[in-house]
C-alpha positions, 0 to 999 in steps of 0.5 A, spaced: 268 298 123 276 301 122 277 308 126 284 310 126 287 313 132 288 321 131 295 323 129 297 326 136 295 320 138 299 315 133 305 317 134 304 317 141 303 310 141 309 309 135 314 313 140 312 308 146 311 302 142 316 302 136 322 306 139 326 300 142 324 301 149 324 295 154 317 292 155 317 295 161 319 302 160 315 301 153 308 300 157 310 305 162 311 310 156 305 308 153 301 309 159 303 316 161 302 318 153 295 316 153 293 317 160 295 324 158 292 325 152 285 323 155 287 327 161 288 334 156 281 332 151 277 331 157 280 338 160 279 342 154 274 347 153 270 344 150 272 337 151 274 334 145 270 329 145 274 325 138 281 325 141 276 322 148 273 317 144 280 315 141 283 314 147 278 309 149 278 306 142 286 305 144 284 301 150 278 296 148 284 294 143 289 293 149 283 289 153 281 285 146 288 284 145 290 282 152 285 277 154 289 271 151 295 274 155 291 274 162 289 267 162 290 263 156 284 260 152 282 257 158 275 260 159 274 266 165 267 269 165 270 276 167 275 276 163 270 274 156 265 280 159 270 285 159 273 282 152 266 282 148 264 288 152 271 291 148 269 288 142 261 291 142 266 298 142 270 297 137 264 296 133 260 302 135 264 307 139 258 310 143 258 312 150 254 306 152 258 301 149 264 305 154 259 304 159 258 297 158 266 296 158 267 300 163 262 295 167 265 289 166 271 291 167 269 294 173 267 286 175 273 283 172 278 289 176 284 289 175 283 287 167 280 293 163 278 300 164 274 300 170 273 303 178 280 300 182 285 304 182 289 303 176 295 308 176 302 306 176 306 308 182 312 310 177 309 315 173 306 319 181 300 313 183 293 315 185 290 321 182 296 324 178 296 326 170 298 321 166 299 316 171 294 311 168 288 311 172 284 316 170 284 313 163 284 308 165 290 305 160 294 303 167 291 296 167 296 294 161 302 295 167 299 292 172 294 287 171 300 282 171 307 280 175 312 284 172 315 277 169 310 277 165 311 284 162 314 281 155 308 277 154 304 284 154 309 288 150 309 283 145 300 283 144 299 291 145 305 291 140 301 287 136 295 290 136 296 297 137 301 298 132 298 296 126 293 301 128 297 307 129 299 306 123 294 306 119 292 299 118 288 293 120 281 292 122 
């Protein structure tokens, strides 16, 4: 089922994803934007749950569209868990399924959402708002070594931007 992102968190993808960043400084982006949205919704009184939910929504894309990336088309039982586990979510977002991908990710660290820590260094490490890791979107900048980083530019600029604006599945 299509859910498309709530407008704040589109043109936080647009404005790290279509602004002619580098790929690098194009994930960062992305990362701090999305962490600090999860960061502000789950703060809020009460939390907001939809603008929770999109950002897991925006996350399990990323994993669907990252696993190719990570390993080609090679079979790696952790990683295939983690990408079904996202795609069950994109199909019934609760928080179950989240659960569930939150567990194979866990088990396939560093790809996904899961415990590790996954903020990045850049944007204040370990605990800091917007840092990646308490949404755990930091694993699109840090699963891979940083020559890889158009590889993964590319795939989230594939998968995210349709969405954001609107269209696609």
């Amino acid at each position: 089922m299509f859910r498309p992102p709530t407008p704040e968190l589109a043109a936080d993808v647009l404005a790290a994803l279509d602004a002619g960043l580098a790929p690098r400084d194009a994930m960062v982006a992305l990362v701090h934007r999305v962490d600090l949205a999860y960061h502000a919704a789950r703060r809020s009184e009460p939390p907001d749950d939809a603008r929770v939910v999109a950002t897991w929504l925006l996350i399990a894309r990323a994993v669907v569209a990252l696993r190719p990336v990570v390993s080609g088309a090679e079979p790696h039982p952790r990683l295939d868990a983690t990408r079904d586990a996202a795609e069950r979510f994109l199909a019934d977002a609760t928080a179950e399924r989240w659960s569930e991908l939150f567990r194979a990710a866990t088990a396939s660290y560093p790809f996904g959402p899961g415990d590790g820590c996954l903020a990045l260094d850049e944007l204040g490490g370990h605990g800091a708002p917007g840092a990646g890791g308490a949404s755990g979107v930091g694993f699109v900048a840090c699963m891979l070594p940083r020559d890889r980083d158009e590889d993964v530019h590319a795939a989230l600029q594939a998968a995210l931007l349709p969405w954001a604006r609107g269209a696609g599945s």
